[in-house]
C-alpha positions in Angstrom: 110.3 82.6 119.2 111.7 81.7 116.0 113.3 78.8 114.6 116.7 80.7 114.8 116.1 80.9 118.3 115.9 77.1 118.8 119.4 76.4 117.2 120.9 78.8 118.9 120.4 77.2 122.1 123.8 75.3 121.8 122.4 73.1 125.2 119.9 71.0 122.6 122.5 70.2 119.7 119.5 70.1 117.5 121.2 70.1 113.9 119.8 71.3 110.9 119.3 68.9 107.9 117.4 71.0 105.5 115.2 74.4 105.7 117.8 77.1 105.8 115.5 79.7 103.7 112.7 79.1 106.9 114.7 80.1 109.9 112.9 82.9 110.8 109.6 80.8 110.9 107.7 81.5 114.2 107.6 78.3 116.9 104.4 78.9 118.8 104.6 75.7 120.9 106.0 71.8 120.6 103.7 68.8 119.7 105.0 65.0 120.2 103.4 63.0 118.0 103.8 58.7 116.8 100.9 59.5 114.5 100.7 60.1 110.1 98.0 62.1 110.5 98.4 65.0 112.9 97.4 67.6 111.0 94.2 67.7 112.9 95.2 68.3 115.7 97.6 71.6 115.2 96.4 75.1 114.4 100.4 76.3 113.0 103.6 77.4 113.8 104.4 73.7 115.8 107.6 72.3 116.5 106.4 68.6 115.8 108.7 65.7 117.0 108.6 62.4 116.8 110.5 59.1 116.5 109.1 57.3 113.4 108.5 54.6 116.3 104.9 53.9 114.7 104.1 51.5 112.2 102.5 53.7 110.2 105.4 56.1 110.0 107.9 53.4 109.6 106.0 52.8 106.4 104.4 55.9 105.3 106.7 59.0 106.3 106.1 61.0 103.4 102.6 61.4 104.2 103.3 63.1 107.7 105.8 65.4 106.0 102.6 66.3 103.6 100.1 66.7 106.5 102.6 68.7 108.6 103.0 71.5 106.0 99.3 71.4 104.9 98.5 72.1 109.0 101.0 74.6 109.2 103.5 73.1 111.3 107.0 75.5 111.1 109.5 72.4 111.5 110.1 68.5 112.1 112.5 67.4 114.2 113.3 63.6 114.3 115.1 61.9 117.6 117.3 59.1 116.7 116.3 56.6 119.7 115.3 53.8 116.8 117.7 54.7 113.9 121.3 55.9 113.6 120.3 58.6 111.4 117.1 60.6 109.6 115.8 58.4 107.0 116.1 59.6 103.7 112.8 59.1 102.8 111.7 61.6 105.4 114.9 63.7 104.4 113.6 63.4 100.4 109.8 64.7 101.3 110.9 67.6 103.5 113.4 68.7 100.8 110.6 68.4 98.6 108.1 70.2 100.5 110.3 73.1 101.9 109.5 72.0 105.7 112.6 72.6 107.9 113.8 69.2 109.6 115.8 68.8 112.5 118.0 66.0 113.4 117.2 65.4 117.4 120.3 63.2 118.9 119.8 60.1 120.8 121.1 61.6 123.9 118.2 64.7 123.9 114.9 63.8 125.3 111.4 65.7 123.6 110.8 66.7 127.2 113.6 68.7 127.8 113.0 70.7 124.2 109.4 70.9 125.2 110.3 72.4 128.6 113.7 74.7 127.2 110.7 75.9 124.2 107.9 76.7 126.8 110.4 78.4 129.1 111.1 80.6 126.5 107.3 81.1 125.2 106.6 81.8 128.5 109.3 84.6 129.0 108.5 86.0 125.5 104.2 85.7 126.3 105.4 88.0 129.8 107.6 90.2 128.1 104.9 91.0 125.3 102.0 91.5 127.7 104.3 94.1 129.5 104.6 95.7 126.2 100.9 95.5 125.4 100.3 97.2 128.7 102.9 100.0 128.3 101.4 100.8 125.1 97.6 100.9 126.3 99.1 103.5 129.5 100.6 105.5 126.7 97.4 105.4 123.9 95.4 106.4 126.8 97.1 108.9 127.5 97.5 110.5 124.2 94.1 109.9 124.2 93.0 111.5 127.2 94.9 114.8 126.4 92.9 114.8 123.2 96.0 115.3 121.1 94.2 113.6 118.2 95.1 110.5 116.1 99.0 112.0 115.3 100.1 111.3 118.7 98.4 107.9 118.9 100.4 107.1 115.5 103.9 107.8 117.5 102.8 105.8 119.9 101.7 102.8 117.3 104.2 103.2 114.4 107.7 101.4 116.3 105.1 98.5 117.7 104.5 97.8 114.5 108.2 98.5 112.7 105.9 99.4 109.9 104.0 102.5 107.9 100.2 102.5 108.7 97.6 105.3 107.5 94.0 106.2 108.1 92.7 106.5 105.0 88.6 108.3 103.1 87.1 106.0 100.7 88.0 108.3 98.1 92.2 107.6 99.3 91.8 111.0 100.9 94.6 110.6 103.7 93.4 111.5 107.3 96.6 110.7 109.3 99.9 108.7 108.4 103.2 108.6 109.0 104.1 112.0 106.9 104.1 110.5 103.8 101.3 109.7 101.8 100.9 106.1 100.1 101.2 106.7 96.1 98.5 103.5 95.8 96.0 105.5 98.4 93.1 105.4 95.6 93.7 101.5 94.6 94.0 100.3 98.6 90.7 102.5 98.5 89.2 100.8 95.5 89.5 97.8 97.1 88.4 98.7 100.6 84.9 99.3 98.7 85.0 96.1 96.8 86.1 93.5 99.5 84.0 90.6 100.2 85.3 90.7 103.7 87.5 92.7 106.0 90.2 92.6 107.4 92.1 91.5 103.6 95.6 91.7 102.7 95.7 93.5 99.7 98.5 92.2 96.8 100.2 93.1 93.4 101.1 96.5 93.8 105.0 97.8 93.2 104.6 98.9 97.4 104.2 95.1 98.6 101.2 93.6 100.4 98.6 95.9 102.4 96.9 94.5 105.2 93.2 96.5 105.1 91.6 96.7 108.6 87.9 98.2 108.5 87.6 101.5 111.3 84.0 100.6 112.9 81.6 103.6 113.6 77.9 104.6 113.5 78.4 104.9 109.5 77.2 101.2 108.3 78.1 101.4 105.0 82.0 101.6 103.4 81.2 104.6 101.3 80.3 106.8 104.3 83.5 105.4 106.4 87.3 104.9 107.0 89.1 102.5 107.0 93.4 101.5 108.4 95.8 100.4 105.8 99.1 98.9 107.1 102.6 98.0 105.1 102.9 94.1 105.1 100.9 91.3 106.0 100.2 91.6 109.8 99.7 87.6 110.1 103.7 87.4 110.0 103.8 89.2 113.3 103.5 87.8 116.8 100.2 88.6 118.0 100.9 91.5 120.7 102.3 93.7 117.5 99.7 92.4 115.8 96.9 93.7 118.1 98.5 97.2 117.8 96.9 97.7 114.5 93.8 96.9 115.7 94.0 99.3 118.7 94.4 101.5 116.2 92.0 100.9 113.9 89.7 100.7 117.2 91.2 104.3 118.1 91.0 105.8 115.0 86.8 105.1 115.2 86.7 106.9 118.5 88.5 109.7 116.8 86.0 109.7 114.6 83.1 109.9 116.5 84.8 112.7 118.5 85.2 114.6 115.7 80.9 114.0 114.5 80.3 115.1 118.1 82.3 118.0 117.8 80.8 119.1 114.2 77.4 118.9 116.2 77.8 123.1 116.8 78.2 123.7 113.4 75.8 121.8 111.8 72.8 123.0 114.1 74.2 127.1 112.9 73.8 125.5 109.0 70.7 124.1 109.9 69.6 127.6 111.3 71.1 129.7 108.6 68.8 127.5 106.0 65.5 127.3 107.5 62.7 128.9 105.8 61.7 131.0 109.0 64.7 133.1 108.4 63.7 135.9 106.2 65.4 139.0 107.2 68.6 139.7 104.6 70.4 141.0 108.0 70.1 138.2 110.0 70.8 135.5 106.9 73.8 138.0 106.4 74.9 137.5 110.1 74.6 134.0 110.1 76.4 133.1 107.1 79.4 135.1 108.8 78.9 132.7 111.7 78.9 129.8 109.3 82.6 131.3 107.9 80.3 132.7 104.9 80.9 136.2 103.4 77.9 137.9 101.9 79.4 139.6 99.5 81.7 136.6 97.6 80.0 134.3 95.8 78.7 130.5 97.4 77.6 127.6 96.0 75.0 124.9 97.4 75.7 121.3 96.8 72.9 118.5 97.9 73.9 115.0 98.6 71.5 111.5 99.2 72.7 108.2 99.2 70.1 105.5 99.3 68.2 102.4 97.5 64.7 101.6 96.1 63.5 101.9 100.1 64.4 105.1 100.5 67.9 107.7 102.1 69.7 107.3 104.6 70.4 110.7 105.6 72.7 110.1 108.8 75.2 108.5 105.8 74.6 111.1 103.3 75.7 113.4 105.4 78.9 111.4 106.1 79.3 111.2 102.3 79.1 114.4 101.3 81.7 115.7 103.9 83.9 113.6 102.6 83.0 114.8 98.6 83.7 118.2 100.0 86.2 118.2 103.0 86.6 122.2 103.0 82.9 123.0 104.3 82.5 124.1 107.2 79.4 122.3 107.8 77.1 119.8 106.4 73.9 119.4 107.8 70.1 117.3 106.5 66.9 118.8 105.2 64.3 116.4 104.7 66.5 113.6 103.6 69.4 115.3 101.6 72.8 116.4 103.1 73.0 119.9 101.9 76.3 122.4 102.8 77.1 125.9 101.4 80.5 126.3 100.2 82.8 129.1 99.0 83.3 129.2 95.4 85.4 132.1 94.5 87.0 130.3 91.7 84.1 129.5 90.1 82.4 126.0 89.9 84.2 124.2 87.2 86.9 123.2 89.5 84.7 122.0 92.6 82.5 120.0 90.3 85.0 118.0 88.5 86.4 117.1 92.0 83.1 115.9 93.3 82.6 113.9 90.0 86.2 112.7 90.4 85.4 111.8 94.1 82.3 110.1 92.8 83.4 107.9 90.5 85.8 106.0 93.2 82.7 105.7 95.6 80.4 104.0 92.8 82.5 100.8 93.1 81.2 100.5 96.6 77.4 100.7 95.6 75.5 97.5 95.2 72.2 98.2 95.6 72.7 101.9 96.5 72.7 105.0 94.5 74.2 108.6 94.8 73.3 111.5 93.3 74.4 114.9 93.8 73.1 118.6 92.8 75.1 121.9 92.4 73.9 125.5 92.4 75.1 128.1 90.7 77.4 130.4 91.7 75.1 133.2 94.2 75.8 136.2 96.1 74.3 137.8 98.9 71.7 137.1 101.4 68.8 136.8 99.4 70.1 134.3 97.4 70.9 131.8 99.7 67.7 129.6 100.0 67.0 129.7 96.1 70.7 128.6 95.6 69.8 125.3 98.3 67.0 124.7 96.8 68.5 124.7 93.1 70.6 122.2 94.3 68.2 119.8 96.0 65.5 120.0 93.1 68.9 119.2 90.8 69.5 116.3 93.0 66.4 115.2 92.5 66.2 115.3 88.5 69.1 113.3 88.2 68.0 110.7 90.3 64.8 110.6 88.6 65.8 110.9 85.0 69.6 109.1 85.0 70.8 105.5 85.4 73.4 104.4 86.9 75.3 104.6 90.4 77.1 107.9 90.9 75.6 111.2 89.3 77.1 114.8 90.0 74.3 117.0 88.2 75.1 121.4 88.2 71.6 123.4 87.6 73.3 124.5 84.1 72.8 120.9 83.1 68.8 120.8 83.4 66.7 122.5 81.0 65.4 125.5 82.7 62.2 124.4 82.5 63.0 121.3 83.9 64.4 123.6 86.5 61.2 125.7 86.9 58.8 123.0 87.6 61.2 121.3 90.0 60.1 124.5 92.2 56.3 123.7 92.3 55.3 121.3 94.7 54.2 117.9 93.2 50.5 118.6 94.1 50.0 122.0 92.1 52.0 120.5 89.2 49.6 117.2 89.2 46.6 119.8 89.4 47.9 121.7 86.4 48.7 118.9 84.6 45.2 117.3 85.0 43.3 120.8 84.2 45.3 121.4 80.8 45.1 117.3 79.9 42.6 115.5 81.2 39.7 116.2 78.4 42.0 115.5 76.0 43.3 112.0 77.6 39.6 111.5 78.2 38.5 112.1 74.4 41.6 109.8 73.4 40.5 106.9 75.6 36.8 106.8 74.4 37.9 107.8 70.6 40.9 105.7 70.3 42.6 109.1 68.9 45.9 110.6 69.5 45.6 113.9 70.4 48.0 114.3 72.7 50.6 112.8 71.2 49.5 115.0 68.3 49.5 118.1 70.6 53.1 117.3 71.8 54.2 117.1 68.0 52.7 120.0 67.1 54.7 122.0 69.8 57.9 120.2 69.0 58.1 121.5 65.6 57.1 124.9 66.8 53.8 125.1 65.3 54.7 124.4 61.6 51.8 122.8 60.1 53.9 120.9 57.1 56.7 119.9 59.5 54.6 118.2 61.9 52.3 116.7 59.5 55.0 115.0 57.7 56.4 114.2 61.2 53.1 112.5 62.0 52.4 110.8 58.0 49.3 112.8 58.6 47.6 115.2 55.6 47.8 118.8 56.5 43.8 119.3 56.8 43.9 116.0 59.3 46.3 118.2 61.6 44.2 121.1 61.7 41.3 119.2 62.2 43.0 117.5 65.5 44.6 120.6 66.6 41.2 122.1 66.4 39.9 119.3 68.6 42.2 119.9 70.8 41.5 123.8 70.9 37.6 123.4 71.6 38.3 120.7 73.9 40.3 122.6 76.3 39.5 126.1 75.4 42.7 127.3 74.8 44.2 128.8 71.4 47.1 127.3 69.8 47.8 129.8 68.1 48.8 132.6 71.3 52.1 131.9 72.9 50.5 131.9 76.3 48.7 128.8 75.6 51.4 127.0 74.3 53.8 127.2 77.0 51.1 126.2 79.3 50.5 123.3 77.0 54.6 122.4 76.9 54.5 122.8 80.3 51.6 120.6 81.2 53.2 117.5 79.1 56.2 117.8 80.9 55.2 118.3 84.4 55.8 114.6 85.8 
């Protein structure tokens, strides 16, 4: 019921003093009240009467008119039992304070407004729940044919007399109205940043967005969804209002229908990449079954999302299907949401999306980071598991050698030795390490000497005995000394290209 309402009921007289810009003001029930403050005891949208029969409203009136608008309250209406007309201090301070005042005549009692109001309430409360229950018969049908989140929106869209969308962290839309929202990426910005949801969302040339989160088993706001309505849903009665909820709550199952129906195709990605499968022919078959040709070229992509304490890999997954929306599949290998893609068109184009993508999600990690590896372009069977493992030991690189948030690293970006070592497993490259090394770090601890770092000079001036003595302030004859150290130390010969790249290997293997 709206303030409109009430003067249209020609039966009350009620006349309005001042408050014409409020009329459409909602009236959610009628409080009598002798008291200044009575604030307390509403929660908004009251019709408040009284008579200014108190003492303390004879002399302070002003202050209720302050307490009524602080609380809420949508009018004031004032009976004329003890004056022959609205005093003008009380006129002055609702002026003043924009609250919409009434002018009650001496011949209308507060019970009969408080009985016409409820009457009404109670019609409009009926009315409303047999609304509420039409909708829920028609939601669940929509949602028992499985028609999917369209259908539900035809259902939601006149309840609401207003656009709403499903919308990706990234602004990605999943289901609207048929148009798009131009601010789709800022509404998504701040869907990440939020202190708390839901949050009406201002300042943009579109008007106010009301953000509502869409629960499901992803935890964090980068892996999830969330429902962005036109308008600020507090200004409608609360059975409309609820219908963004319902479909915010819908838009969650959705969701998880669609995880549950993605189940098939991950397990056939997870098949197609396991280790077991050696057989060109059969790795050939399955990629076909994982919408894969052979014969075209594919690229790997690896995804993790997680803190100091380690992934969460149920997320990552979630994440990287959103970065990459056209696989087919994305399933988890130790950790890492890995997918195999198409990539006809090269992977310029795919990569500066996923870093595109990236940088919106980084303003939703706190604590968190993500980091992302891309193959190289591959063909054919027998290049499949090299190309997934590129990526992941990519992945892995730039979350071990970059700062920052949001990293999307391609194989052509790592040195290729880099690359190489990546490959070995962490216990043969410690081995190695520790073979080459360790007499010399011995010799350097008891000695106090430098001959590693003098090693790793000598090899980044490419063996040029002037260069890397002036590099290192040292005389020539003190560099061949140390390099000769270093020689019968180890056993090795500096001067053979063999034993060089196994030293330049051994100082970078971490």
């Amino acid at each position: 019921m709206r303030l409109r309402d009430l003067l249209e009921m020609g039966e009350l007289g009620l006349v309005l003093l001042s408050g014409e810009h409020a009329l459409d003001r909602p009236i959610r029930w009628v409080y009598l009240t002798e008291l200044v403050e009575t604030g307390r005891y509403l929660s908004g949208n009251e019709l408040v009467l009284t008579g200014l029969i108190g003492p303390q409203l004879r002399e302070r009136p002003e202050d209720l008119v302050d307490d009524l608008v602080d609380a809420g309250a949508t009018a004031l209406g004032v009976g004329l039992s003890e004056h022959d007309e609205v005093p003008a201090r009380v006129r002055e301070a609702c002026a003043r304070r924009g609250l919409p005042l009434l002018e009650v005549s001496r011949e209308l009692s507060f019970g009969a407004i408080s009985e016409l109001v409820t009457r009404r309430l109670t019609t409009e409360r009926a009315a409303g729940l047999a609304t509420v229950l039409g909708r829920h018969r028609r939601l669940i049908a929509s949602v028992a044919e499985g028609s999917g989140l369209e259908s539900v929106f035809k259902v939601t869209q006149a309840e609401l007399g207003r656009a709403c969308w499903v919308l990706s962290p990234t602004g990605r839309v999943v289901v609207g109205p048929g148009q798009d929202p131009p601010d789709a990426r800022r509404l998504a910005a701040e869907y990440l940043t939020a202190a708390r949801l839901p949050q009406v969302v201002m300042g943009g040339p579109e008007g106010p967005r009301t953000l509502l989160p869409i629960n499901s088993r992803a935890a964090h706001r980068v892996a999830g969804w969330f429902l962005a309505c036109e308008g600020e849903l507090a200004d409608l009665p609360d059975e409309v209002r609820e219908s963004a909820h319902e479909l915010a709550a819908l838009a969650a199952l959705e969701r998880a229908r669609l995880e549950e129906g993605q189940k098939v195709e991950r397990r056939l990605l997870g098949e197609l990449l396991d280790p077991a499968l050696t057989e060109p022919a059969e790795i050939g078959a399955r990629m076909r079954t994982c919408g894969l040709d052979p014969a075209r070229p594919f690229v790997a992509v690896a995804c993790a999302l997680g803190d100091a304490y380690g992934t969460d890999t149920a997320e990552g997954v979630e994440v990287l299907r959103e970065l990459m929306p056209e696989a087919t599949a994305v399933t988890a290998i130790e950790g890492e949401a890995v997918t195999v893609v198409r990539a006809e068109d090269g992977v310029q184009g795919l990569v500066e999306r996923l870093r595109e993508a990236a940088v919106l999600l980084e303003a939703g990690l706190v604590r968190e980071r993500l980091t992302v590896g891309v193959s190289g372009p591959a063909t054919g069977p027998s290049m499949l598991r090299g190309a997934v493992e590129e990526a992941r030991h990519t992945r892995r690189l730039a979350a071990a050698r970059r700062a920052g948030r949001a990293h999307v690293v391609t194989s052509d970006e790592i040195h290729s030795h880099a690359l190489l070592l990546a490959t070995v497993p962490d216990g043969v490259r410690r081995s190695f390490r520790e073979r080459l090394l360790r007499p010399l770090q011995d010799y350097d601890s008891e000695h106090n000497s430098d001959l590693v770092a003098t090693l790793a000079a000598f090899l980044d001036h490419s063996g040029s005995w002037n260069k890397c003595a002036a590099a290192l302030h040292l005389h020539v004859n003190t560099l061949r000394y140390r390099i000769r150290r270093v020689e019968e130390l180890t056993g090795r010969d500096l001067s053979t290209l063999e034993d060089r790249v196994d030293f330049f290997l051994a100082l970078r293997a971490m």
